[in-house]
N, CA, C and O atoms as CSV, one atom per row, in Angstrom:
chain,resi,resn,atom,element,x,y,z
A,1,UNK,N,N,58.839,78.292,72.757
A,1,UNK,CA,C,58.134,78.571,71.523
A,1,UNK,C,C,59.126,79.183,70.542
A,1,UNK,O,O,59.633,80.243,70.911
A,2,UNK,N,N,59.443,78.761,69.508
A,2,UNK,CA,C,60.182,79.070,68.533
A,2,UNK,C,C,59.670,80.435,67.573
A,2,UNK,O,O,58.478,80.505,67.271
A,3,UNK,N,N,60.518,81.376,67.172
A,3,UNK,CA,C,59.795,82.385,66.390
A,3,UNK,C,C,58.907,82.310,65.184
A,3,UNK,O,O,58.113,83.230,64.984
A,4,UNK,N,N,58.960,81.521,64.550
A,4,UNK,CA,C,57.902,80.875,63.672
A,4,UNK,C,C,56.115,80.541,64.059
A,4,UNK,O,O,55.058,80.621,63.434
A,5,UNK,N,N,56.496,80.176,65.313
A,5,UNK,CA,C,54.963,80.368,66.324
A,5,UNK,C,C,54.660,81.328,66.501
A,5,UNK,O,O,53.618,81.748,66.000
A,6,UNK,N,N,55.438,82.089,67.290
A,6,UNK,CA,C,55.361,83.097,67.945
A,6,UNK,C,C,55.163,84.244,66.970
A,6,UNK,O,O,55.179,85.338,67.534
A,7,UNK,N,N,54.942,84.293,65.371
A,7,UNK,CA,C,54.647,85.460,64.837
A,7,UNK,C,C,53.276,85.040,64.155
A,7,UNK,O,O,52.366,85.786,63.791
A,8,UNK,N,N,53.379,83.313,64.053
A,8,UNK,CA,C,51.777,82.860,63.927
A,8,UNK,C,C,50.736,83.133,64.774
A,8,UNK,O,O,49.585,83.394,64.425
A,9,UNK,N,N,51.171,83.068,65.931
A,9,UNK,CA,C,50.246,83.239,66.792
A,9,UNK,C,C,50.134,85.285,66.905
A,9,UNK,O,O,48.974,85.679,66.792
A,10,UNK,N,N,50.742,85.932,67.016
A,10,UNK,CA,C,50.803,87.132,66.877
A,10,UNK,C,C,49.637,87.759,65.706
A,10,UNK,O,O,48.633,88.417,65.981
A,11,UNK,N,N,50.179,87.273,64.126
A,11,UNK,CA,C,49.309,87.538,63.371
A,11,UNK,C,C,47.891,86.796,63.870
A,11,UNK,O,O,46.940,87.293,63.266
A,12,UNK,N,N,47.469,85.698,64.845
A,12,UNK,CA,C,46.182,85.360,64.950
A,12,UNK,C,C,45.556,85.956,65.834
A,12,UNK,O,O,44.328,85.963,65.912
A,13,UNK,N,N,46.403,86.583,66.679
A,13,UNK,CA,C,45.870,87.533,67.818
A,13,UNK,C,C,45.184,88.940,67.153
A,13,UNK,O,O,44.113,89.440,67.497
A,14,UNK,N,N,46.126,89.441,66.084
A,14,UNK,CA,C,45.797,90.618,65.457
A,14,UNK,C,C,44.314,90.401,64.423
A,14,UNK,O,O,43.377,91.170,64.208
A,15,UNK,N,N,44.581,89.108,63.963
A,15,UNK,CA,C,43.325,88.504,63.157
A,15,UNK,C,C,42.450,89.062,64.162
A,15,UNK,O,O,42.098,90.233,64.020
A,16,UNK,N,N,42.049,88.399,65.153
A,16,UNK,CA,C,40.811,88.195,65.969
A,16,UNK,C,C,40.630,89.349,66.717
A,16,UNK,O,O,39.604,89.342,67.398
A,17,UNK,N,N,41.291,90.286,66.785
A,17,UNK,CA,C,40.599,91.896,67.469
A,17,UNK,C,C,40.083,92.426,66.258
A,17,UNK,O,O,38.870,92.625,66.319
A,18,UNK,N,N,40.754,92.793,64.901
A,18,UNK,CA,C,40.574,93.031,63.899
A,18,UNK,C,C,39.101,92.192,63.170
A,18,UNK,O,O,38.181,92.854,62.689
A,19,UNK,N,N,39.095,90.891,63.194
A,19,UNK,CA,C,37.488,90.512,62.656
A,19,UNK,C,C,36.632,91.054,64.107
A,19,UNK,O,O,35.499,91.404,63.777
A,20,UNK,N,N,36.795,91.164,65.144
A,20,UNK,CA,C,35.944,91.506,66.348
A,20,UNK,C,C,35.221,92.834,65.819
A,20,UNK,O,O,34.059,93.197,66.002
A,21,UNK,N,N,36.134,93.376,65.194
A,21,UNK,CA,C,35.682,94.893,65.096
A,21,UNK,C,C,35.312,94.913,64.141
A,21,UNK,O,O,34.521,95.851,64.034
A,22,UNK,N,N,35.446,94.232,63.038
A,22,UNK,CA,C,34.404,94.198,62.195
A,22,UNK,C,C,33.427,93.416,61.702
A,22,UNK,O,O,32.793,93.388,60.647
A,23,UNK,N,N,33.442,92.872,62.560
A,23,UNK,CA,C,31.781,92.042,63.316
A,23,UNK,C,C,31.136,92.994,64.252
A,23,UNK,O,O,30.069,92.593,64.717
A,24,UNK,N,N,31.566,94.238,64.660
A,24,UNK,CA,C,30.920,94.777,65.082
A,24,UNK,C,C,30.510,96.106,64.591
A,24,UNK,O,O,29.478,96.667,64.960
A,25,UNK,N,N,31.162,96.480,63.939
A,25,UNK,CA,C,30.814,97.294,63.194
A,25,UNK,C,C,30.008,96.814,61.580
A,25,UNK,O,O,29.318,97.546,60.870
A,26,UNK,N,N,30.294,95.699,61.395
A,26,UNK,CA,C,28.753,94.963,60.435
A,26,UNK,C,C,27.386,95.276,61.132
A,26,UNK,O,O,26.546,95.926,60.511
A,27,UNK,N,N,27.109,94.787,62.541
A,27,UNK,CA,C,26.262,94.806,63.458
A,27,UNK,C,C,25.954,96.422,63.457
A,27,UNK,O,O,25.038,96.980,62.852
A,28,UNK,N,N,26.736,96.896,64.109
A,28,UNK,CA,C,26.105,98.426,63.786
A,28,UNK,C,C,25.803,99.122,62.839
A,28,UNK,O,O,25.290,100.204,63.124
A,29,UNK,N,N,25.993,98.792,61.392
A,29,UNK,CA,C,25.509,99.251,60.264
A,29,UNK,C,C,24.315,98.299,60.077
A,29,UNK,O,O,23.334,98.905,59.646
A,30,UNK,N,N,24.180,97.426,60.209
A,30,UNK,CA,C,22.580,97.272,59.997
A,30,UNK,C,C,21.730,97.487,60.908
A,30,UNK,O,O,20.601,97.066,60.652
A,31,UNK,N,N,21.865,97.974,61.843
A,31,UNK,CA,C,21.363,98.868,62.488
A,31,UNK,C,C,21.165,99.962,62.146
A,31,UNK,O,O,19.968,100.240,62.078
A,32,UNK,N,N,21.893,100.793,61.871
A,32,UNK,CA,C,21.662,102.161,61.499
A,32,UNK,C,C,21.139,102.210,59.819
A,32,UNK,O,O,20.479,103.112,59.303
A,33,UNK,N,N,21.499,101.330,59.354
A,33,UNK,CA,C,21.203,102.038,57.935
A,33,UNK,C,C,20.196,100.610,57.143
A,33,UNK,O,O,20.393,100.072,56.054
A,34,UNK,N,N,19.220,100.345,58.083
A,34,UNK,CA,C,17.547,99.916,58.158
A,34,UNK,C,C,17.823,98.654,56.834
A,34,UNK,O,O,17.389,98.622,55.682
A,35,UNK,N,N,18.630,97.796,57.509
A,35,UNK,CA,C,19.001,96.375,57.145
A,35,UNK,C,C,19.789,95.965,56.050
A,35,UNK,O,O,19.802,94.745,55.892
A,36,UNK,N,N,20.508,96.683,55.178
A,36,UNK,CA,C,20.918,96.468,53.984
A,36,UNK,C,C,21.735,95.120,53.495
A,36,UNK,O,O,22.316,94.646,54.472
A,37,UNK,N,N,21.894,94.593,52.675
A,37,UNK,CA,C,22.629,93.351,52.393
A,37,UNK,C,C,23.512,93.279,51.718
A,37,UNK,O,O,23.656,93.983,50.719
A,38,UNK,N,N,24.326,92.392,52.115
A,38,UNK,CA,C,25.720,91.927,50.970
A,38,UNK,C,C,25.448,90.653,50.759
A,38,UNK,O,O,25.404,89.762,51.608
A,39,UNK,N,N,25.167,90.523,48.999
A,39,UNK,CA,C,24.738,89.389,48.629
A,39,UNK,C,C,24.396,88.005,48.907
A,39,UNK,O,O,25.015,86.950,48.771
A,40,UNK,N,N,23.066,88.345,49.398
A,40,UNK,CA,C,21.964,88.173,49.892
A,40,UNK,C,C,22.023,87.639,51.356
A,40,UNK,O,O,21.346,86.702,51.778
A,41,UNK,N,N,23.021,88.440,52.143
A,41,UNK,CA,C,23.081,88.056,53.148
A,41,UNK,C,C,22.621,89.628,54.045
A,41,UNK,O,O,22.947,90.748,53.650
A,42,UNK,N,N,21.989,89.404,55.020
A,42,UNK,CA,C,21.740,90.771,55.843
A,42,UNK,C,C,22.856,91.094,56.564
A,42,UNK,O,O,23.481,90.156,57.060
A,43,UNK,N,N,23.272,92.288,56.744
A,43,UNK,CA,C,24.670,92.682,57.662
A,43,UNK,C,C,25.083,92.182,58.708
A,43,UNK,O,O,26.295,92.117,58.912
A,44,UNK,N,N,24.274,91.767,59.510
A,44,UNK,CA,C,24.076,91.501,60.793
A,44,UNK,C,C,24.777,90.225,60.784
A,44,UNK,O,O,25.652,89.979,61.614
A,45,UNK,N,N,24.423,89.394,59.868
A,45,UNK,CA,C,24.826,87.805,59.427
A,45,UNK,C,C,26.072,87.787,59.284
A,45,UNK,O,O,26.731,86.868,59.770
A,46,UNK,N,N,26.899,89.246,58.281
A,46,UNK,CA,C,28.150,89.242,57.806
A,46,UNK,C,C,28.925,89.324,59.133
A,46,UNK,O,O,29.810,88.510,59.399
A,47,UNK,N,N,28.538,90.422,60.042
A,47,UNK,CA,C,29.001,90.756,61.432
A,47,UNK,C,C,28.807,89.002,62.199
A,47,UNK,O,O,29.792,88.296,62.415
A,48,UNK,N,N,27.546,88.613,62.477
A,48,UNK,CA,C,28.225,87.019,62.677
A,48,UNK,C,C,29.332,86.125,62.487
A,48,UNK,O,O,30.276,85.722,63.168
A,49,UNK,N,N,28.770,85.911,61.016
A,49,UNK,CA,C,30.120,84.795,60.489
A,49,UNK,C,C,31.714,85.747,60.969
A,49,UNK,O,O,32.719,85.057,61.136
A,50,UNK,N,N,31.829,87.317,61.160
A,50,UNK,CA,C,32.799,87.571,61.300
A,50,UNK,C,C,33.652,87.262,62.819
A,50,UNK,O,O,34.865,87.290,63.026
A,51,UNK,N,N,32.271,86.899,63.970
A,51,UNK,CA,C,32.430,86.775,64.855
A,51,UNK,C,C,33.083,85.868,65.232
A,51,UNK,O,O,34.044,85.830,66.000
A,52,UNK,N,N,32.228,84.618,64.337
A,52,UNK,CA,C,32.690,83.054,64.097
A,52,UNK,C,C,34.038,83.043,63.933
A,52,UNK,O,O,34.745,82.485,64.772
A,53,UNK,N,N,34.636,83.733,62.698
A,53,UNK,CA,C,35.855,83.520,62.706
A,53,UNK,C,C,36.813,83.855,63.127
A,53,UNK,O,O,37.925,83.372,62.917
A,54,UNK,N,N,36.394,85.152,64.101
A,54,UNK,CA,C,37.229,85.997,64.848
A,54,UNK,C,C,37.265,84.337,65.809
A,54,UNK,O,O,38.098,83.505,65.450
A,55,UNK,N,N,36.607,84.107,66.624
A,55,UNK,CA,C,36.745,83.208,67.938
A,55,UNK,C,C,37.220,81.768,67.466
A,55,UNK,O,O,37.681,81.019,68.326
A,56,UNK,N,N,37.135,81.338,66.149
A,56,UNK,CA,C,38.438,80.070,65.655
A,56,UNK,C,C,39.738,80.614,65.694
A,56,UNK,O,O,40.644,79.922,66.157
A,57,UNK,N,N,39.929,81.576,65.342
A,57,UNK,CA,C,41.109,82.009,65.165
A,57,UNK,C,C,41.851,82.189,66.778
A,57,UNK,O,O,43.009,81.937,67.111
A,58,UNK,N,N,40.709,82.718,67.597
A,58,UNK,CA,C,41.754,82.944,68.791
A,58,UNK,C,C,41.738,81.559,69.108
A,58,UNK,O,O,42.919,81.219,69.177
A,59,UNK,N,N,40.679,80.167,69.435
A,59,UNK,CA,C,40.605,79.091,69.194
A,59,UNK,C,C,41.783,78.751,68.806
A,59,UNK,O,O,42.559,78.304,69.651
A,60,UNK,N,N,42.152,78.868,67.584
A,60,UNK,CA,C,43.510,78.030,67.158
A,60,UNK,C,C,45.248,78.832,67.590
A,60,UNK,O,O,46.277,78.212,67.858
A,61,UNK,N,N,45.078,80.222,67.531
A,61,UNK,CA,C,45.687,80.986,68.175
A,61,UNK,C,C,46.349,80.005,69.536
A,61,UNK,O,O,47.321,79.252,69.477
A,62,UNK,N,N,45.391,80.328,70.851
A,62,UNK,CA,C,45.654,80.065,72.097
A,62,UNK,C,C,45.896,78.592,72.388
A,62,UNK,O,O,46.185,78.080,73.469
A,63,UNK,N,N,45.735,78.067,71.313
A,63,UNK,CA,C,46.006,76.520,71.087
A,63,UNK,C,C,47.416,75.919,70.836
A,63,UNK,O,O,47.927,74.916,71.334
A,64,UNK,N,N,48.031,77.024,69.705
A,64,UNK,CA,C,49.635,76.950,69.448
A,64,UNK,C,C,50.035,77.331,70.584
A,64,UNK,O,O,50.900,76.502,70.864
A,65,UNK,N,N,49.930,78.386,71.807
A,65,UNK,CA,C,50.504,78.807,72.862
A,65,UNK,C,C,50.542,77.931,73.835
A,65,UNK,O,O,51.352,78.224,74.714
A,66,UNK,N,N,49.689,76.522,74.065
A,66,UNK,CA,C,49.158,76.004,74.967
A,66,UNK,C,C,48.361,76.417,75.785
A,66,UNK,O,O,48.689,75.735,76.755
A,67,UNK,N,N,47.187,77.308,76.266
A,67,UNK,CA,C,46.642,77.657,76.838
A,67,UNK,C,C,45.545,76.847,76.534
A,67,UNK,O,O,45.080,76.974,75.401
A,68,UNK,N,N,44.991,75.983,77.350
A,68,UNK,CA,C,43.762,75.320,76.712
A,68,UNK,C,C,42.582,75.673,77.580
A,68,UNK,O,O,41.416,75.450,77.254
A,69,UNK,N,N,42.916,76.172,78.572
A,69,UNK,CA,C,41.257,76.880,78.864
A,69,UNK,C,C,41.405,77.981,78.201
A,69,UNK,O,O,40.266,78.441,78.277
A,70,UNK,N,N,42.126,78.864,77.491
A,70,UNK,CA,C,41.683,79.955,76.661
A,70,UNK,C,C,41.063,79.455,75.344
A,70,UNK,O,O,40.124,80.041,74.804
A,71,UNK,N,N,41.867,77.895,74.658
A,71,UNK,CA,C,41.162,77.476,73.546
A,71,UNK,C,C,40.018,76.774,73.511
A,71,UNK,O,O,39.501,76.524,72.423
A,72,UNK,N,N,39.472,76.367,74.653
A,72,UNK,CA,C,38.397,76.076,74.850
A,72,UNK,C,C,37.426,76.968,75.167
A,72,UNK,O,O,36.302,76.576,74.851
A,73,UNK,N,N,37.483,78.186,75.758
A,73,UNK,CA,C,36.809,79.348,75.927
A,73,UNK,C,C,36.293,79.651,74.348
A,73,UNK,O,O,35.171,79.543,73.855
A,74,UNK,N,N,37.491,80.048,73.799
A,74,UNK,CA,C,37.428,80.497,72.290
A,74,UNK,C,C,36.547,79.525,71.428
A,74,UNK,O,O,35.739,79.960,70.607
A,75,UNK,N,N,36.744,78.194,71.654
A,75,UNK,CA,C,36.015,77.066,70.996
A,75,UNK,C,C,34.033,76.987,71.276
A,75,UNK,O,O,33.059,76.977,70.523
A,76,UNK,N,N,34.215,76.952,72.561
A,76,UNK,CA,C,32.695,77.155,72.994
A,76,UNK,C,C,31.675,78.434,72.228
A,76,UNK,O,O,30.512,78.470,71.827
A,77,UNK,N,N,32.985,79.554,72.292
A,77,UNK,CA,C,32.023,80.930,71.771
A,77,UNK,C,C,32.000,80.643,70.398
A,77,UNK,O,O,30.839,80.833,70.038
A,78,UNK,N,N,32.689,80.282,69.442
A,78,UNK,CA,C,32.674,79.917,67.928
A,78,UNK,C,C,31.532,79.224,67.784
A,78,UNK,O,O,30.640,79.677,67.067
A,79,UNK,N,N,31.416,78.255,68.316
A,79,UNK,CA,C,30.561,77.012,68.456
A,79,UNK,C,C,29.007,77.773,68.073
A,79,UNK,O,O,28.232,77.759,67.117
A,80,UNK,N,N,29.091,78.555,69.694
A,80,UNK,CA,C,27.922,79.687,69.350
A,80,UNK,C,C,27.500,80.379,68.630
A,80,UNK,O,O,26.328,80.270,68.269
A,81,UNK,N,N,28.616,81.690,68.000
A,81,UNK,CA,C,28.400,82.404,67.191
A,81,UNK,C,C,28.096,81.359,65.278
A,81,UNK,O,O,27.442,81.791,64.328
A,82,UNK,N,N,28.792,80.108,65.355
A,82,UNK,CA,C,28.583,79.558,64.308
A,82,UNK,C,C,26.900,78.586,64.185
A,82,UNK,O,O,26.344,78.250,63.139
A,83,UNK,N,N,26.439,78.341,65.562
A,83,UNK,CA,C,25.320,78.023,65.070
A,83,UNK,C,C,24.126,79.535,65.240
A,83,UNK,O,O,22.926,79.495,64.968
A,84,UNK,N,N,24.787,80.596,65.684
A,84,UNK,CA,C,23.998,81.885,65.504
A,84,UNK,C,C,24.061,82.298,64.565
A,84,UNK,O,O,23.107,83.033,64.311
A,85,UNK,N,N,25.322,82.135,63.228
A,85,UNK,CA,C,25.092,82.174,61.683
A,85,UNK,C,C,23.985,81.345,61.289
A,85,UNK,O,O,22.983,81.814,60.749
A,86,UNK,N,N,24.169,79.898,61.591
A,86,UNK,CA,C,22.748,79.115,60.815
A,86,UNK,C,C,21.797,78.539,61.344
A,86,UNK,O,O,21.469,77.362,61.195
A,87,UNK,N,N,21.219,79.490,62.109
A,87,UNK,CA,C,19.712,79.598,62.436
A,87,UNK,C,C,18.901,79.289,62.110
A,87,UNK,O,O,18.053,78.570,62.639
A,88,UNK,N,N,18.960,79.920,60.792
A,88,UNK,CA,C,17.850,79.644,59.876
A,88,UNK,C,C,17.566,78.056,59.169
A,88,UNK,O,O,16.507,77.679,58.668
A,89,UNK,N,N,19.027,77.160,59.316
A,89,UNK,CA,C,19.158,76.375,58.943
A,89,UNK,C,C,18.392,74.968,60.804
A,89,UNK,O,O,17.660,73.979,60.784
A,90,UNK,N,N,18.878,75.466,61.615
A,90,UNK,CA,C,18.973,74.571,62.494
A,90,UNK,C,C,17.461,75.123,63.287
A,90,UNK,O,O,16.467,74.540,63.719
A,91,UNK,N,N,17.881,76.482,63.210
A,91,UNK,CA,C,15.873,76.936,64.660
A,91,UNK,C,C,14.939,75.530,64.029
A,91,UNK,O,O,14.481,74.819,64.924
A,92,UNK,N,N,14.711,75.203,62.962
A,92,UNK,CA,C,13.440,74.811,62.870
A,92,UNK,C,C,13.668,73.547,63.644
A,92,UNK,O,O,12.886,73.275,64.555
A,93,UNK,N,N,15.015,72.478,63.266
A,93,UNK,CA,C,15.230,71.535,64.108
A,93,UNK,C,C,15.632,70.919,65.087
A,93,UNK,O,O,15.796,69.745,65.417
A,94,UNK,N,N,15.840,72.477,65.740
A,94,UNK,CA,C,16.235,71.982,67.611
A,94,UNK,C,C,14.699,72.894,68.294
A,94,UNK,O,O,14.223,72.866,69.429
A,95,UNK,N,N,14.475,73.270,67.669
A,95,UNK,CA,C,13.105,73.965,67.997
A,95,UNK,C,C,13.217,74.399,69.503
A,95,UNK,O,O,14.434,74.514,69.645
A,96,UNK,N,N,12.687,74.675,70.588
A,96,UNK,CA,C,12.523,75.552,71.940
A,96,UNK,C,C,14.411,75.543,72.728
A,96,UNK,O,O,14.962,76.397,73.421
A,97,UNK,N,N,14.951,74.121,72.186
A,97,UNK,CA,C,16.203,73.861,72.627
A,97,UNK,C,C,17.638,74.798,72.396
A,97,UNK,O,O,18.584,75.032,73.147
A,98,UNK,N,N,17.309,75.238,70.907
A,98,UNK,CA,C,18.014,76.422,70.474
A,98,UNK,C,C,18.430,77.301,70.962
A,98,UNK,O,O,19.657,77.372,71.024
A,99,UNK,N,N,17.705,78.257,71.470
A,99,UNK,CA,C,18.447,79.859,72.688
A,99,UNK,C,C,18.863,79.235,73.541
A,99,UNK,O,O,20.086,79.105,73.510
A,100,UNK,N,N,18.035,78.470,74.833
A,100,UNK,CA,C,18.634,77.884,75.402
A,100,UNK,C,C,20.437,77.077,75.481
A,100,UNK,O,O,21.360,77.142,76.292
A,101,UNK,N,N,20.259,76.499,74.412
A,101,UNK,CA,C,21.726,75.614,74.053
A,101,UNK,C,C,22.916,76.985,73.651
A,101,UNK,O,O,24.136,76.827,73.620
A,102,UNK,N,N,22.280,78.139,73.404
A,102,UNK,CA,C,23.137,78.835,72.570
A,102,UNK,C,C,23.362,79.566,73.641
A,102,UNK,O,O,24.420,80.190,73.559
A,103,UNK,N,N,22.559,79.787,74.959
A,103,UNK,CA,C,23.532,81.029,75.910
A,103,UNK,C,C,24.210,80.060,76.889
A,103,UNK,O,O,24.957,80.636,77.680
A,104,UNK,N,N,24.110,78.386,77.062
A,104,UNK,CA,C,24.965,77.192,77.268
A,104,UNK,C,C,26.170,77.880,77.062
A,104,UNK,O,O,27.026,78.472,77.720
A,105,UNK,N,N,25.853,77.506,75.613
A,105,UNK,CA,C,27.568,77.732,74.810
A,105,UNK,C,C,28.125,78.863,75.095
A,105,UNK,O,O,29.328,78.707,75.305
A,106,UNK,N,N,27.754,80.003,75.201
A,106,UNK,CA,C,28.156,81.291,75.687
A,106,UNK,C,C,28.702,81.748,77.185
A,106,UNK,O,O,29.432,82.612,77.671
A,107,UNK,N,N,28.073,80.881,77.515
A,107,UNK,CA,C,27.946,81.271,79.166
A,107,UNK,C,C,29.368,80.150,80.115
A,107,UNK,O,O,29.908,80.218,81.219
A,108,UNK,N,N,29.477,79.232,78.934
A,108,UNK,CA,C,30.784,78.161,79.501
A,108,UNK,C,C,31.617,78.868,78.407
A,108,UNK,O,O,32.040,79.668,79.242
A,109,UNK,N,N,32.078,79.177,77.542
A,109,UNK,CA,C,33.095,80.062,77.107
A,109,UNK,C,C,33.368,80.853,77.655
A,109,UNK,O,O,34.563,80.814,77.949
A,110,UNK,N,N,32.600,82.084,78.192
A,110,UNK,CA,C,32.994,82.972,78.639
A,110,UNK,C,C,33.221,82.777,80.170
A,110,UNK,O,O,33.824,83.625,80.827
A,111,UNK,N,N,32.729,81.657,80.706
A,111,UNK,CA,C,33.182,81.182,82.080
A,111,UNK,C,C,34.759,80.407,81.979
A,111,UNK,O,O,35.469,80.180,82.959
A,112,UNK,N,N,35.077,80.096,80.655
A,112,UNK,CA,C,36.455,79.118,80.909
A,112,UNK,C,C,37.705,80.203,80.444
A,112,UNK,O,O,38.909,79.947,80.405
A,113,UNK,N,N,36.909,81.714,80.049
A,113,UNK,CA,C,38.222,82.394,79.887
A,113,UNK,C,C,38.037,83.176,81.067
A,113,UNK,O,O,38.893,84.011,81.362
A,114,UNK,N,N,37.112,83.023,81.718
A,114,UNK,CA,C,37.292,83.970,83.196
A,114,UNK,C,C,38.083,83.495,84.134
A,114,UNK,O,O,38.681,84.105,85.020
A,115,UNK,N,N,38.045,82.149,83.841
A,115,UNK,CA,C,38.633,81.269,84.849
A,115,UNK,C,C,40.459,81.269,84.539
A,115,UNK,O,O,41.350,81.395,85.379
A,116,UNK,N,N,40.581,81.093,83.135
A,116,UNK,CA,C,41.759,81.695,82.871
A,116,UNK,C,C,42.455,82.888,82.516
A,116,UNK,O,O,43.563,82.895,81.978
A,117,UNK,N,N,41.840,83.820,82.801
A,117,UNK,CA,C,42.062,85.161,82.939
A,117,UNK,C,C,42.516,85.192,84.938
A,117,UNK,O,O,43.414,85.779,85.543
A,118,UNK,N,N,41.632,84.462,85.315
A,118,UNK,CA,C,41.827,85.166,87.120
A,118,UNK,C,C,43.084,83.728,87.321
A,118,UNK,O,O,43.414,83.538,88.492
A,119,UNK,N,N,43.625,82.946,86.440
A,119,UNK,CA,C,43.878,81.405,87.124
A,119,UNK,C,C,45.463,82.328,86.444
A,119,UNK,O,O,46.445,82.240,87.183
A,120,UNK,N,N,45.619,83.032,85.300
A,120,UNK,CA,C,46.836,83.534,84.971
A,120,UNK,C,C,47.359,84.597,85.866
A,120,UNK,O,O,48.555,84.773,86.100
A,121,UNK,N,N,46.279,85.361,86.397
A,121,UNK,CA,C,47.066,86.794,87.032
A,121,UNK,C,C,47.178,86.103,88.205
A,121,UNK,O,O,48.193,86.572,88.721
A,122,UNK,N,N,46.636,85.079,89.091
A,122,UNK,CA,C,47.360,84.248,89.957
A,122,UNK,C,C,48.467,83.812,89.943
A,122,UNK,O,O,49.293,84.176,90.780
A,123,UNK,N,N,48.718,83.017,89.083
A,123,UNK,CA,C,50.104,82.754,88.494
A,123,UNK,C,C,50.663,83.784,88.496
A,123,UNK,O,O,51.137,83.796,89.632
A,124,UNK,N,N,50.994,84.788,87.976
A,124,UNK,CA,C,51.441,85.915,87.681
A,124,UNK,C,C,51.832,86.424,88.146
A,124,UNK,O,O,52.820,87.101,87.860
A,125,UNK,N,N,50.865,86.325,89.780
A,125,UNK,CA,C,51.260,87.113,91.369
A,125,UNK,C,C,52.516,86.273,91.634
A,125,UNK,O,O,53.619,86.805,91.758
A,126,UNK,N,N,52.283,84.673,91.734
A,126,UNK,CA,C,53.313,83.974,92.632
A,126,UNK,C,C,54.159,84.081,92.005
A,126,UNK,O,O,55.183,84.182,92.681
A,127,UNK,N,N,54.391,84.137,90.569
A,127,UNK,CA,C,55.542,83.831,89.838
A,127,UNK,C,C,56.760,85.562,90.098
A,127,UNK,O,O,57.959,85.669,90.353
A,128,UNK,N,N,55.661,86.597,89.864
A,128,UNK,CA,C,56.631,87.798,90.271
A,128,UNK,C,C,55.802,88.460,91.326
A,128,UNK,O,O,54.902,89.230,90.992
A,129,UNK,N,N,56.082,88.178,92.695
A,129,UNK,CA,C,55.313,89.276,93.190
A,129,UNK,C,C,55.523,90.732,93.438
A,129,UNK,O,O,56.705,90.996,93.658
A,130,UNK,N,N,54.694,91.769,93.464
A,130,UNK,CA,C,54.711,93.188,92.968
A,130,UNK,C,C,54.839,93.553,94.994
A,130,UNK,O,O,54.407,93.001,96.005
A,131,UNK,N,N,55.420,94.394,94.782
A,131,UNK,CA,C,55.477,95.178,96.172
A,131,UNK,C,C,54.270,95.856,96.039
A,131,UNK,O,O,53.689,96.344,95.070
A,132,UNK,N,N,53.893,95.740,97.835
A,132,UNK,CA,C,52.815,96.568,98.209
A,132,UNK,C,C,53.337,98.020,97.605
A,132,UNK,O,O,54.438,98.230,97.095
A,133,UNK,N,N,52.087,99.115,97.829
A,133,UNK,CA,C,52.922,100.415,97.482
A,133,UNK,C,C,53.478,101.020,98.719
A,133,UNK,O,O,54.483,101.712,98.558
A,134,UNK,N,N,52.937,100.869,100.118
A,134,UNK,CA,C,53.308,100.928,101.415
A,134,UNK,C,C,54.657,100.541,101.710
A,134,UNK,O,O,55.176,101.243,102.578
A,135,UNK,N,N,55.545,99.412,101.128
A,135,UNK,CA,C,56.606,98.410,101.440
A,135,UNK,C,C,58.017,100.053,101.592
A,135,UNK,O,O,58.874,100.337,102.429
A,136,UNK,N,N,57.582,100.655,100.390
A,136,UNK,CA,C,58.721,101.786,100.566
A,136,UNK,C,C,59.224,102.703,101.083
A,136,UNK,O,O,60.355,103.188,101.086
A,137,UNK,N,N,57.881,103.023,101.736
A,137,UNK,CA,C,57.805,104.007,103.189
A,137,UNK,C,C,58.111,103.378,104.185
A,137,UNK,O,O,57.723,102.317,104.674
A,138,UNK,N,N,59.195,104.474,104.580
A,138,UNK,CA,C,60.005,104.163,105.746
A,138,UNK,C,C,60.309,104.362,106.874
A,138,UNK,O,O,61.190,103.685,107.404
């Protein structure tokens, strides 16, 4: 990976903790302070779409790295959080199919970065393995 990637992908990593947190902290202010809006959107919505774009970004992020079960993880949850922005647009026409399809999407994202989360620190083991802590006592 050439340094030109490698600070793209850096700034997209920093993107996507950074919108995380403030998608979540959107979410917790309309909570606490009894629904308020940013033009004409309810907080909660802003904390969405922020979610959305937090998870393209790692999406396209983990994509320049090659990791493609992480960009597919990332892809599935976008997917989600972007049809959990337009709800209002789609509930009426997937009707009972909707939640359902949407903890789908959630539930295989967050299953394809588990899988590459436990499939890397595998790797990780064979590639360097760590001494027992026992090995040094003598």
């Amino acid at each position: 990976m050439d340094e030109q990637t490698g600070s793209t992908v850096s700034v997209s990593i920093y993107g996507l903790w950074g919108l995380l947190v403030l998608g979540t902290l959107a979410v917790l202010t309309d909570v606490s302070l009894s629904r308020p809006t940013v033009l004409g959107l309810r907080f909660h919505r802003v904390g969405q779409l922020f979610f959305f774009l937090a998870f393209v970004i790692g999406a396209v992020g983990f994509s320049q790295l090659g990791y493609r079960r992480y960009t597919f993880g990332f892809a599935f949850l976008a997917a989600g959080w972007g049809l959990l922005f337009a709800d209002r647009l789609l509930g009426a026409e997937l009707g009972d199919l909707f939640i359902p399809g949407l903890v789908v999407l959630f539930v295989i994202g967050m299953a394809l970065l588990l899988v590459g989360i436990v499939s890397d620190e595998q790797a990780q083991e064979v590639l360097v393995p760590t001494a027992e802590p026992l090995d040094d006592v003598g």
